[in-house]
C-alpha positions in Angstrom: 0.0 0.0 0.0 1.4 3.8 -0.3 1.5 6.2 2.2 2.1 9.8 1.2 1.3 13.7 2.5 -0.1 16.5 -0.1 -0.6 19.7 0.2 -3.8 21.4 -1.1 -5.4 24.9 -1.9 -8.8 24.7 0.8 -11.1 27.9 0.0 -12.6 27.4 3.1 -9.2 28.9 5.1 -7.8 30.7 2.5 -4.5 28.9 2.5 -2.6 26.0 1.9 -3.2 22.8 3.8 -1.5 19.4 4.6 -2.8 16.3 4.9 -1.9 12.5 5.4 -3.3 10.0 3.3 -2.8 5.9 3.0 -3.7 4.5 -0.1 -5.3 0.7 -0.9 -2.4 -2.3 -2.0 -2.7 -2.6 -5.8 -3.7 -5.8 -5.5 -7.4 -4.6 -3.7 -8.5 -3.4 -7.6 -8.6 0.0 -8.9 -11.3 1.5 -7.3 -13.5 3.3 -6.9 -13.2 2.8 -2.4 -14.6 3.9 0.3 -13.2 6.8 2.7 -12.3 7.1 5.9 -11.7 10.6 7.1 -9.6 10.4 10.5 -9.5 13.4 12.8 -6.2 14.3 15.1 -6.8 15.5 18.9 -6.0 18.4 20.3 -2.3 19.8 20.2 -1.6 16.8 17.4 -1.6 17.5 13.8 -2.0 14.7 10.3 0.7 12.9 11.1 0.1 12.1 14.2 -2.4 9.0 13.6 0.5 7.4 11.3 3.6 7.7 14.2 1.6 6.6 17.2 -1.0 3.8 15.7 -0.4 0.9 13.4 -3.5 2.1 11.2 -1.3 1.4 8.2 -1.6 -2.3 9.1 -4.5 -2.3 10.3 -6.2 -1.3 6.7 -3.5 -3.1 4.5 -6.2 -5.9 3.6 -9.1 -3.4 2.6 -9.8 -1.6 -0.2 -9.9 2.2 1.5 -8.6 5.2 1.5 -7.6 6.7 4.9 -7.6 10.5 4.8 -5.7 12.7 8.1 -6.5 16.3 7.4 -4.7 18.9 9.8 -7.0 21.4 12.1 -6.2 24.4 13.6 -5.0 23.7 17.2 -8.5 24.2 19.6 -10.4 24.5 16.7 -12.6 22.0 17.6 -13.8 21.5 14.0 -16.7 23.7 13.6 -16.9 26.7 11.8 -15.7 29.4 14.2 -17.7 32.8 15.0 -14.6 34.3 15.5 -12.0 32.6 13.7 -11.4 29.6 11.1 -14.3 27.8 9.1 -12.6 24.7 10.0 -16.2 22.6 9.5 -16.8 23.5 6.2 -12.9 23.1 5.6 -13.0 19.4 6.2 -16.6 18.5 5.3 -16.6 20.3 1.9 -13.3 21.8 0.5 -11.1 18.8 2.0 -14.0 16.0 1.0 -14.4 17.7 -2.5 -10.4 17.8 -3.0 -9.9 14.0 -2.2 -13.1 13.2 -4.8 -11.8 15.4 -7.5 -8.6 13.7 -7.2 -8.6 9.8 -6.0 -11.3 7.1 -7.6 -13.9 7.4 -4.0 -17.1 6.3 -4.2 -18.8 10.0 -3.7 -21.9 8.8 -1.9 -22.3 9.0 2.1 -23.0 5.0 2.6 -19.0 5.3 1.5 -17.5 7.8 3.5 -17.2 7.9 7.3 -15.5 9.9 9.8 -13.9 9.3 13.0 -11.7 10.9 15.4 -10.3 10.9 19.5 -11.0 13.7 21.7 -11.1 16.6 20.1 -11.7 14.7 17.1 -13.6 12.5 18.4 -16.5 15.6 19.2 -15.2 16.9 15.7 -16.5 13.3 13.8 -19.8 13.5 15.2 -19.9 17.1 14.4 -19.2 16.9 11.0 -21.4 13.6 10.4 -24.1 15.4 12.1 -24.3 18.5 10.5 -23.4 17.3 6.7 -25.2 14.1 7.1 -26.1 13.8 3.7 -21.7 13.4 3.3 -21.3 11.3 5.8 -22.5 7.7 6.9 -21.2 6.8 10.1 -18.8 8.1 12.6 -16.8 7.0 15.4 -15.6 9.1 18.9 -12.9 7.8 20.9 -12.4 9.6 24.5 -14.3 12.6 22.6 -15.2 16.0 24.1 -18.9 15.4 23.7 -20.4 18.3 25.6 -18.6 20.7 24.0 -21.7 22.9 22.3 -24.0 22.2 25.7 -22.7 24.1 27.8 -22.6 28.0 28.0 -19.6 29.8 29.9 -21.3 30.5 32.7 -21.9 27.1 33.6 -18.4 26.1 33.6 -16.4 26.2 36.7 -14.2 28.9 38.2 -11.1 27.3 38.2 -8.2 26.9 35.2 -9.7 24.5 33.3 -13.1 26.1 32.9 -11.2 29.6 32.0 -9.6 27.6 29.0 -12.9 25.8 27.7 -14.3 29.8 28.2 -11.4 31.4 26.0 -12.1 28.5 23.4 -16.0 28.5 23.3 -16.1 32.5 23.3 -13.8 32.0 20.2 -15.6 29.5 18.3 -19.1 29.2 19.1 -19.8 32.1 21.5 -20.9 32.6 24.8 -23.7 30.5 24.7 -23.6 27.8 22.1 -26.1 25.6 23.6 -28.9 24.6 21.3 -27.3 25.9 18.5 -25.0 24.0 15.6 -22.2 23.0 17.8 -24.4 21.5 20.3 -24.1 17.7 19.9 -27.3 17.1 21.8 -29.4 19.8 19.7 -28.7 18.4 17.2 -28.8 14.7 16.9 -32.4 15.4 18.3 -33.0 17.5 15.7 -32.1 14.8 12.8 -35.1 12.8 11.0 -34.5 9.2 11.4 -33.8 8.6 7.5 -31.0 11.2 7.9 -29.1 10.0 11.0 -25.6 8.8 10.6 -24.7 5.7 12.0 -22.9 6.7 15.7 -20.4 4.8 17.1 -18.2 5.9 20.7 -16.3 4.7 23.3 -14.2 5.8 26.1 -12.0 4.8 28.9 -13.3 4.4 32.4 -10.1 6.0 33.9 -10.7 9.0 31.1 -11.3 12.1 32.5 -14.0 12.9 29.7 -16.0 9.3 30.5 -18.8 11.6 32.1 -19.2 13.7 28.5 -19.6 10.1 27.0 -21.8 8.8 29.1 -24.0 12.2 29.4 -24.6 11.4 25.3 -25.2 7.8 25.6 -28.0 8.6 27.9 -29.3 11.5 25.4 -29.0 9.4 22.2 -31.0 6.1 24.4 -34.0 9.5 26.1 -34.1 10.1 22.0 -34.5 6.7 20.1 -31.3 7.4 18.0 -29.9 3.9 17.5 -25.8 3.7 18.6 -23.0 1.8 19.9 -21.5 3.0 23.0 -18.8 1.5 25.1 -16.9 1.8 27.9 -13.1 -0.1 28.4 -10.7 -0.2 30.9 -8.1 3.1 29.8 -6.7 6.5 30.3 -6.8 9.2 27.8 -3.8 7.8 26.3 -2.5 6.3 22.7 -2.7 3.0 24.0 -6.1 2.7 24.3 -6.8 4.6 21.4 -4.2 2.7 19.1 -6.3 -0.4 20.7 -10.1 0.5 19.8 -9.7 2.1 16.3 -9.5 -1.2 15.3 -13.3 -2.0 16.4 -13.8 1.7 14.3 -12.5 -0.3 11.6 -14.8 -2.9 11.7 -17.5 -1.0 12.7 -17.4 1.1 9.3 -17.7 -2.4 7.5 -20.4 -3.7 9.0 -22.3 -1.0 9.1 -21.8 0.7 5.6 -21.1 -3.1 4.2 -18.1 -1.6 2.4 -17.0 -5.2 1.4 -20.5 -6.5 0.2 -21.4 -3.9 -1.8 
């Protein structure tokens, strides 16, 4: 299989991008695949999915195309009030880019999304608000209540004055119920439209309350998910671990290999 990095135009930004991409073994066909779009945490950037998982094995017998865009550091992937459209970055220019230039199968039943932490909020964000691009998504360890809550209900204390400095920049004092609110809008999605959600997170995490807080919302809603909990720190371990059951999840739900 090849593994390469490109740099792109995105109109989105305004600027030139790089991403990381892994490409199917010649012997899987020509095409056209499926694509997974892989999202970077926090303080990480496209390369780091490559040097600290073995995805590259982990895809080596499937005919896909694994796409690691780069984000702006906290920009959470939504389209900031005050700042980058990092959203429509990824879920427009970056998708159109890799369509216009690889054989993909351009339909949403082949293209997913996934990410860990802040990618992990960023994967259902983007499958939820561009639903008719993507069908499925997968959060590992993801900051899921970012979007439902409103600065002045996060605590005084050093880690609520960072979440206030990055909420005010991107969504606004009080995001809640609006597009980067998680809850708002998976509720707000008819059942035909609804990606396929998938999430975990480790019990020693210390974002296992955000993931559970959504389990229970998607279960009060009827929207139909898998959600798991496994022994693990917010850590590359544990994530290098469980985006193998992404993997598979993908597959099976999208039937990438039957159809």
């Amino acid at each position: 299989m090849a593994f390469g990095m490109i740099s792109y135009r995105n109109n989105a930004l305004s600027q030139t991008e790089p991403l990381s991409i892994i490409l199917p073994e010649a012997s899987l066909g020509k095409g056209p695949f499926p694509v997974l779009y892989l999202l970077h945490g926090m303080g990480d950037d496209h390369t780091t999915w490559m040097r600290m998982t073995r995805i590259e094995s982990y895809v080596r017998s499937l005919p896909l195309i694994v796409v690691m865009p780069m984000t702006q550091w906290r920009s959470m992937y939504v389209d900031a009030v005050n700042g980058p459209k990092a959203a429509t970055a990824i879920a427009q220019d970056l998708v159109d880019f890799i369509d216009s230039r690889f054989n993909t199968r351009a339909e949403r039943g082949y293209r997913a999304i996934c990410g860990l932490s802040m990618g992990g909020y960023g994967a259902f964000h983007l499958a939820l608000s561009y639903p008719d691009r993507f069908g499925a998504a997968v959060s590992h360890s993801g900051v899921l209540l970012y979007g439902h809550v409103n600065v002045y209900e996060l605590p005084n204390d050093d880690e609520g004055a960072r979440m206030k400095a990055i909420i005010e920049r991107t969504t606004g004092p009080t995001p809640k119920g609006g597009p980067a609110d998680l809850f708002a809008v998976a509720e707000s999605l008819p059942l035909d439209r609804r990606p396929a959600l998938r999430f975990d997170c480790g019990t020693e995490d210390f974002l296992i309350e955000h993931n559970r807080a959504f389990h229970r919302h998607l279960e009060s809603i009827g929207y139909d998910h898998e959600y798991q909990e496994h022994p693990g720190t917010h850590c590359w371990d544990y994530w290098d671990e469980h985006i193998k059951e992404s993997i598979d999840f993908f597959v099976r739900k999208l039937g990438w290999l039957t159809s």
